[in-house]
C-alpha positions as CSV (number, residue, x, y, z in Angstrom):
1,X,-26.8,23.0,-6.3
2,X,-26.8,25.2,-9.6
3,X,-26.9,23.6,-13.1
4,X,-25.7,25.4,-16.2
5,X,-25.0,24.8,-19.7
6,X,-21.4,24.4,-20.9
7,X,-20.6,24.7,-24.4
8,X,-17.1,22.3,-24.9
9,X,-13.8,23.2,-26.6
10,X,-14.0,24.0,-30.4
11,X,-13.5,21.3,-32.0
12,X,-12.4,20.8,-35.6
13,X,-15.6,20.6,-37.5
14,X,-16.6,23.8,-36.1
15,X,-18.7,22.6,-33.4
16,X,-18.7,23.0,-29.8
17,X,-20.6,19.8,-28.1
18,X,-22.9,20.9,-25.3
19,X,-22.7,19.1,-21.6
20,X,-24.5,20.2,-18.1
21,X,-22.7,21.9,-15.4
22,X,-23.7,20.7,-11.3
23,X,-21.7,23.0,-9.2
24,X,-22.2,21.7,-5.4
25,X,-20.6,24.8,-4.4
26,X,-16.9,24.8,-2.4
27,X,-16.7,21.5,0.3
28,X,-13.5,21.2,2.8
29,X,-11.5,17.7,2.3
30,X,-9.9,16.4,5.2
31,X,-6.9,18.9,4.9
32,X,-9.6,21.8,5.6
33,X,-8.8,23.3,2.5
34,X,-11.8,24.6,0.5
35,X,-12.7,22.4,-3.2
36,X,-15.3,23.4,-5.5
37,X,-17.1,20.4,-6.1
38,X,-18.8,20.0,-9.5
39,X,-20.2,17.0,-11.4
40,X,-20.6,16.9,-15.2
41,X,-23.4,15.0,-17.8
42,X,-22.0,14.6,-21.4
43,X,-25.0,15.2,-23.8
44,X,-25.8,13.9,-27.1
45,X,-26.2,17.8,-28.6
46,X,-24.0,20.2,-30.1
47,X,-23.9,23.4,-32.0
48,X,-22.2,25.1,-34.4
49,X,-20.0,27.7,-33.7
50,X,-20.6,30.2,-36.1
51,X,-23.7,29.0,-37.5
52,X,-23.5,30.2,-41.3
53,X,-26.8,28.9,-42.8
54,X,-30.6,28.9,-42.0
55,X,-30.1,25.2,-41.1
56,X,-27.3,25.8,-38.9
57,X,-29.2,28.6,-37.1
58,X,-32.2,26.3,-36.5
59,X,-30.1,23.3,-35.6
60,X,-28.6,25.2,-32.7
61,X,-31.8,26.6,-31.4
62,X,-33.3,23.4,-31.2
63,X,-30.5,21.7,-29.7
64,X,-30.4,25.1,-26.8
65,X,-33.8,24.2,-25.6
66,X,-33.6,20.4,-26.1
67,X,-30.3,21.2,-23.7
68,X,-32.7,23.7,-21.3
69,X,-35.5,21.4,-21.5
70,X,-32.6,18.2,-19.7
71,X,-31.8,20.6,-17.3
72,X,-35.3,21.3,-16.3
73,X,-35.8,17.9,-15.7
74,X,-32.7,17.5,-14.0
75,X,-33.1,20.3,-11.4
76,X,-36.8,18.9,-10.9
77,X,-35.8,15.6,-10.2
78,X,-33.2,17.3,-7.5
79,X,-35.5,19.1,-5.8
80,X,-38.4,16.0,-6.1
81,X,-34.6,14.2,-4.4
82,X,-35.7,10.9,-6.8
83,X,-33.2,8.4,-6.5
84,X,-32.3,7.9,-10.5
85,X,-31.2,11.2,-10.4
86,X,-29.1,11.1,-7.7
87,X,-27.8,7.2,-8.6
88,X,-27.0,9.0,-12.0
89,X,-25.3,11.9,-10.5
90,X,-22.9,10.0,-8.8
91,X,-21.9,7.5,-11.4
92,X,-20.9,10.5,-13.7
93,X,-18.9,11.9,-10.9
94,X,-14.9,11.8,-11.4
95,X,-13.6,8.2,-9.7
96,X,-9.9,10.7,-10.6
97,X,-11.5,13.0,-7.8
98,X,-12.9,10.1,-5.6
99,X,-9.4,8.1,-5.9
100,X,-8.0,11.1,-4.3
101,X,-10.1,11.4,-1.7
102,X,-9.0,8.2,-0.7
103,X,-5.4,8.6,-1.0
104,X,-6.4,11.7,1.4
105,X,-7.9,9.2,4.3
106,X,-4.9,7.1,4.1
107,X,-2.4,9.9,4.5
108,X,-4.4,10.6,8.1
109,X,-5.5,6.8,8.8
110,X,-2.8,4.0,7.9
111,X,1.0,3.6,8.0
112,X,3.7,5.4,5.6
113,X,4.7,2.5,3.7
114,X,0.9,1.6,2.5
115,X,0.4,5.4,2.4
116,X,3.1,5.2,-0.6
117,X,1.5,2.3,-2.1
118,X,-1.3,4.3,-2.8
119,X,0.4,7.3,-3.8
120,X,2.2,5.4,-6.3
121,X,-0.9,3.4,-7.4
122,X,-2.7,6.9,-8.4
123,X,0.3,8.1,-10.4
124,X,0.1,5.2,-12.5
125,X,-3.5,5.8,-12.8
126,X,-3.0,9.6,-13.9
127,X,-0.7,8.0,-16.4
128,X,-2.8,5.5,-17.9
129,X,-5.7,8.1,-17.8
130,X,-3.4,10.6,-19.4
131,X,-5.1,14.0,-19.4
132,X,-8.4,12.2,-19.4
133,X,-11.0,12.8,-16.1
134,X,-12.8,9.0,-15.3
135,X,-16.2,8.4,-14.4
136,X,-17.7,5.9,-12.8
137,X,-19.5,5.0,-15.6
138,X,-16.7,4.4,-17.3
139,X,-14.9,1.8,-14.8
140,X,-16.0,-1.4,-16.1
141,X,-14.6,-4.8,-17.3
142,X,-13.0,-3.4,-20.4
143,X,-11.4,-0.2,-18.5
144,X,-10.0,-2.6,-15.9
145,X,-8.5,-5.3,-18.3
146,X,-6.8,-2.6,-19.9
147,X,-5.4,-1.2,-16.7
148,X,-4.1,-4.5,-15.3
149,X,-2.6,-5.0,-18.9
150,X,-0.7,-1.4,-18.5
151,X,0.5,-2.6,-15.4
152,X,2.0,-6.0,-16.4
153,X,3.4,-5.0,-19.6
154,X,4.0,-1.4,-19.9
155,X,4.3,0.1,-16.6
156,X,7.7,1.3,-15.7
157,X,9.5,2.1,-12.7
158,X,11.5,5.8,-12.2
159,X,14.8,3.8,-13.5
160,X,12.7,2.9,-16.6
161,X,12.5,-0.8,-15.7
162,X,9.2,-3.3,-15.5
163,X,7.4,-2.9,-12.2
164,X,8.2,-6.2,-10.0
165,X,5.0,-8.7,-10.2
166,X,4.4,-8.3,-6.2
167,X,4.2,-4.3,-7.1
168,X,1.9,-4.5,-9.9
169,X,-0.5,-6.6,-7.7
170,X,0.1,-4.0,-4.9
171,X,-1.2,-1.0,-7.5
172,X,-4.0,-3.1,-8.9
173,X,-5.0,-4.1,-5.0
174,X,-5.4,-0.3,-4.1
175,X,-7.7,0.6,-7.8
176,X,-9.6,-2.4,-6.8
177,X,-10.0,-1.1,-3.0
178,X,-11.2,2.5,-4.0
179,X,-13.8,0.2,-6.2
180,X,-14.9,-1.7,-3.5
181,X,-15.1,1.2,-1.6
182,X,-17.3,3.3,-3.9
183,X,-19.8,0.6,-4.3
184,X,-20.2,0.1,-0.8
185,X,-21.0,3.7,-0.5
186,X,-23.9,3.5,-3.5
187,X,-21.7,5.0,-6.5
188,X,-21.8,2.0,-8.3
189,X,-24.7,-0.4,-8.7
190,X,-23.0,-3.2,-10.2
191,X,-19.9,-3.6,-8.9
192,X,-17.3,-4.9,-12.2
193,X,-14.5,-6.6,-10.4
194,X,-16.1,-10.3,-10.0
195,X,-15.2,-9.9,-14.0
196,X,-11.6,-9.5,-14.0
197,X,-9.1,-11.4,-11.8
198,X,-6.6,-9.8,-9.5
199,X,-2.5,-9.3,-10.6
200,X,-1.3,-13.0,-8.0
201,X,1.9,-11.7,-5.9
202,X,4.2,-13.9,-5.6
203,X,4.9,-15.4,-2.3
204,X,8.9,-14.0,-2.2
205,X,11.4,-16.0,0.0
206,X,12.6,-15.1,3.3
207,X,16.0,-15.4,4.0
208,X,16.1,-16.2,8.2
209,X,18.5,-18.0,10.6
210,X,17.9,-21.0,13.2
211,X,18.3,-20.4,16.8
212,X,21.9,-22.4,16.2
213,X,23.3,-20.5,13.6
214,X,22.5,-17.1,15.4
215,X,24.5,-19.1,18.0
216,X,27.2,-19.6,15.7
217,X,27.4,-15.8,14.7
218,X,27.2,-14.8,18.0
219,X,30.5,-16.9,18.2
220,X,32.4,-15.9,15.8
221,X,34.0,-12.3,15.2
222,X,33.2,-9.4,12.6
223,X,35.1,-7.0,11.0
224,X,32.9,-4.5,12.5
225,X,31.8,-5.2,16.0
226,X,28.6,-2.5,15.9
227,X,27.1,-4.4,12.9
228,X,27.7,-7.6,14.7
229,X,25.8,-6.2,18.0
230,X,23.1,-4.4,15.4
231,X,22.4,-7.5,13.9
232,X,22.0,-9.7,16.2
233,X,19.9,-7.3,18.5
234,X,17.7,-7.5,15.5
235,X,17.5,-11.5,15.5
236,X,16.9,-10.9,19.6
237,X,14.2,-8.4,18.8
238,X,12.9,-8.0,15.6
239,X,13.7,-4.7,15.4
240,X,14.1,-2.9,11.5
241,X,17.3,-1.6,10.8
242,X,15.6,2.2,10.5
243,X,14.4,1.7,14.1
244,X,17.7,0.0,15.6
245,X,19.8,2.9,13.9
246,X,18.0,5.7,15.4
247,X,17.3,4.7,19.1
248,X,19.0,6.7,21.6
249,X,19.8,6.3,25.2
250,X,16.7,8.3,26.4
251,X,14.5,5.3,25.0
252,X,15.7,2.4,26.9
253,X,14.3,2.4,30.8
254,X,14.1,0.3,33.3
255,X,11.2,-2.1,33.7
256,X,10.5,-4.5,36.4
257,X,14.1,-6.0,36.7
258,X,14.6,-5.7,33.2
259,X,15.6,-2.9,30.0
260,X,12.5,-1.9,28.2
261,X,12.5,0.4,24.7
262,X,9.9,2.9,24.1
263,X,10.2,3.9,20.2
264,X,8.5,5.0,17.4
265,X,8.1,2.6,14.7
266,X,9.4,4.2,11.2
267,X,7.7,2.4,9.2
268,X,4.1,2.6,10.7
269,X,4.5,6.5,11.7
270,X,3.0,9.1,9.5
271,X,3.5,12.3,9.6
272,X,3.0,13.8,13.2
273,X,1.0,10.6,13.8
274,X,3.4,8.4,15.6
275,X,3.1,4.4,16.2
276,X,4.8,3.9,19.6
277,X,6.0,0.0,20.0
278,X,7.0,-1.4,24.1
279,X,9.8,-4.4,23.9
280,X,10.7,-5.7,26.9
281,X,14.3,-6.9,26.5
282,X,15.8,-10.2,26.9
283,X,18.7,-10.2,29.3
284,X,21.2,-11.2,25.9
285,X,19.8,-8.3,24.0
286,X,20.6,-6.0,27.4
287,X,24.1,-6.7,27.2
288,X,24.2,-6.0,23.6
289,X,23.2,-2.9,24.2
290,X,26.6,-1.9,25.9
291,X,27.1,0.7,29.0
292,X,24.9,3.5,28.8
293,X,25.8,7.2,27.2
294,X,24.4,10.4,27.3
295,X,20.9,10.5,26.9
296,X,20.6,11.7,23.2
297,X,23.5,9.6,22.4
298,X,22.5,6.9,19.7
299,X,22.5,3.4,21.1
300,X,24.4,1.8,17.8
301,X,26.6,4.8,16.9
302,X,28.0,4.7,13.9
303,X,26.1,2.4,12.4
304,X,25.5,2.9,8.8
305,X,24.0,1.4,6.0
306,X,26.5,0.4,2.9
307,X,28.1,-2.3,0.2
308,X,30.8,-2.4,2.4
309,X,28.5,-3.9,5.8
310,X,26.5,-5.9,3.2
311,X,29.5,-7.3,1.8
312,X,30.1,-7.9,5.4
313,X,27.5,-9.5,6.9
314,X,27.8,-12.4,4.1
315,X,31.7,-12.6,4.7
316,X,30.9,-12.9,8.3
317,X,28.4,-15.7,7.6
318,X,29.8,-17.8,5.8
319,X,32.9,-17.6,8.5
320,X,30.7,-18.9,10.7
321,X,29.5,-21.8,8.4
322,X,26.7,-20.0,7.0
323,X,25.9,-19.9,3.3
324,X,22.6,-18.6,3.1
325,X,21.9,-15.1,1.3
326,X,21.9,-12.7,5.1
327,X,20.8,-9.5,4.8
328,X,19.8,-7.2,7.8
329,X,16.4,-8.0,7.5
330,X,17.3,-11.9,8.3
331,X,17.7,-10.8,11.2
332,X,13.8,-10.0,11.8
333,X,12.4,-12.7,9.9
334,X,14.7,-14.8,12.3
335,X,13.3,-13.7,15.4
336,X,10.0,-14.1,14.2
337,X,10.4,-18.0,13.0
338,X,12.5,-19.2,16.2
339,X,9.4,-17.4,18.3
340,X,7.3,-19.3,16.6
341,X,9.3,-22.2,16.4
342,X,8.9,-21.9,20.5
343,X,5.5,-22.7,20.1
344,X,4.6,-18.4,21.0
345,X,1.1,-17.7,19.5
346,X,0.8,-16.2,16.2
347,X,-0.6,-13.1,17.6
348,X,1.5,-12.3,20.1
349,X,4.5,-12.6,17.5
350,X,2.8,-10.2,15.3
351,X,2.1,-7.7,18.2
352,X,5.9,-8.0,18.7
353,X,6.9,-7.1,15.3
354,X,4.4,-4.8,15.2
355,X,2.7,-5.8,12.3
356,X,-0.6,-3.6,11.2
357,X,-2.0,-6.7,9.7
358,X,-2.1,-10.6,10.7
359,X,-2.0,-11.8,7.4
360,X,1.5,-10.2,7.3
361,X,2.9,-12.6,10.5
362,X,1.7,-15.5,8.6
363,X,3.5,-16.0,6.1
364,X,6.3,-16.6,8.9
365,X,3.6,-19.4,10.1
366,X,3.9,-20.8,6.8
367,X,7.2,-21.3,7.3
368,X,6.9,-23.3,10.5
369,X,4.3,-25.3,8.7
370,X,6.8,-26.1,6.0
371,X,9.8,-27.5,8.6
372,X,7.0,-29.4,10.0
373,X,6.3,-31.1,6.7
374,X,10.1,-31.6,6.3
375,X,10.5,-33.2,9.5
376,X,7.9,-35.7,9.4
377,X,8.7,-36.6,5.4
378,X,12.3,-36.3,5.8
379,X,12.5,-39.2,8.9
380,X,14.8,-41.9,8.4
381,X,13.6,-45.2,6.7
382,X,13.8,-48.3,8.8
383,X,13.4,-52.2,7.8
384,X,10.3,-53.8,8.4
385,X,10.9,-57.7,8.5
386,X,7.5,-58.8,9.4
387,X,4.5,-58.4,7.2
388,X,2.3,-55.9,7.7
389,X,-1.4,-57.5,6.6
């Protein structure tokens, strides 16, 4: 590690404020490509620029060697390896830089859709920091307030409209992560998030179908047969609509006495980092399926996603005596509450949605836990004659 002396920007009293360089040299990050990686300490000198007087002459050669005599110390204490000195190092270091370096491990460890989470999460952080690096010194109670305040009142989305309340608590949940993170890892002592509370998501309703009125669609006709057969494949499955569009005949073998599909899940693939899901088919998903094609042939052809198979789907609800608000994503939340419903554990449904998380299957368990309440408060009265003592 070198040190140096950095005289800052002109600014516009004529001085230039003084600061000490640690250059770690070039590092690879987990793309392989080569950073340099420097640290910076802000220090209470400065000098003038073009020193005019005696006094300004003598000001900046005593300020220089108080400056020299710091970074003495400091490359003393790195080579003595004292822990204050490396405890200090780090807490100056850019949490800008360290942010990124976790938005680099989720790119190679988790799924797309969290991946953008994050991505998003840093660009708001960029734009609250503005041109501005962050230290970890500088992450505190009074930093974070004003964060989670830029989130719920000023933040905008790229139609210029106020970020949803579940998003805002997704942004602030990834700032607070990368803090956890660091203080596992030593950066910072005293962690500050026990001081400010977390942005509460709201717990959004899902829209899903009994095991009778999928019955009752099954039963009645559509305007467009292949989003009648997508649809309820999905409420058979709990498939996504991205996955059920795109799987073609190659995927679906035989299994056992029964049709099995081997896919990639869109939603949890990354990159060249694929999530491969196995669902064994029930025998009334098989025959929505319909007689096999060529190989590369699409399963659901011409299937596609619009207003006018929205507008649909509700007209062909509500024709079957269904006035809930369907979209094609009912369909997966149904499936997952009529499994449940059938008394299947908790963890097999979430392996069958695929789900990267357990906490994500349960709020479908609260939903079971709900009807349960219903049922039991919602029994009919009866008349008691005799008296109960």
């Amino acid at each position: 590690m070198k040190i140096s002396i950095e005289k800052r920007t002109l600014r516009a009293n004529k001085t230039r404020a003084l600061r000490l360089i640690y250059d770690y040299g070039y590092i690879s990050d987990l793309k392989g490509k080569n950073r340099r990686k420097k640290t910076y300490e802000t220090l209470d000198l400065f000098v003038y620029d073009q020193p005019k007087t005696s006094q300004q002459r003598q000001h900046n050669k005593e300020h220089l060697l108080l400056a020299e005599i710091i970074k003495g110390k400091r490359l003393v204490e790195w080579q003595s390896q004292k822990h204050g000195f490396e405890d200090r190092t780090k807490r100056e270091a850019s949490f800008i830089d360290y942010f990124q370096q976790q938005v680099d491990i989720k790119d190679q460890t988790t799924s797309k859709s969290n991946y953008s989470i994050w991505i998003s999460a840093q660009k708001h952080l960029l734009f609250y920091c503005e041109k501005h690096d962050l230290s970890f010194d500088e992450l505190d109670k009074d930093w974070l307030d004003g964060f989670k305040y830029y989130l719920t009142n000023k933040a905008k989305t790229k139609s210029d409209t106020s970020l949803s309340r579940n998003t805002q608590s997704a942004y602030f949940n990834k700032i607070r992560a990368a803090i956890n993170e660091a203080h596992r890892e030593g950066i910072i002592r005293d962690n500050p998030l026990p001081q400010v509370s977390s942005i509460k998501a709201k717990t959004t309703q899902r829209v899903y179908l009994t095991l009778d009125e999928v019955n009752s669609l099954a039963q009645t006709d559509c305007r467009y047969p292949i989003l009648k057969r997508a649809f309820l494949f999905s409420c058979l499955t709990g498939m996504r609509w991205c996955d059920i569009q795109k799987i073609t005949w190659s995927e679906i073998e035989s299994f056992q006495g029964h049709k099995r599909i081997i896919f990639n899940q869109s939603k949890l693939s990354h990159g060249d980092a694929k999530s491969l899901q196995y669902l064994d088919l029930p025998k009334s998903a098989e025959q929505l399926l319909g007689k096999p094609k060529a190989f590369n042939e699409r399963v659901f052809k011409s299937l596609r996603y619009s207003s006018y198979t929205n507008t649909e789907l509700l007209r062909w609800c509500l024709a079957a005596g269904i006035s809930k608000h369907v979209t094609f994503h009912s369909g997966r939340h149904s499936f997952a509450v009529i499994q449940l419903s059938r008394g299947i554990d908790i963890y097999s449904v979430s392996r069958l949605l695929g789900h990267s998380e357990l906490k994500t299957t349960e709020i479908y368990a609260d939903i079971i836990e709900q009807k349960r309440m219903d049922a039991m408060l919602s029994f009919p009265d009866i008349k008691i004659v005799s008296k109960i003592s």
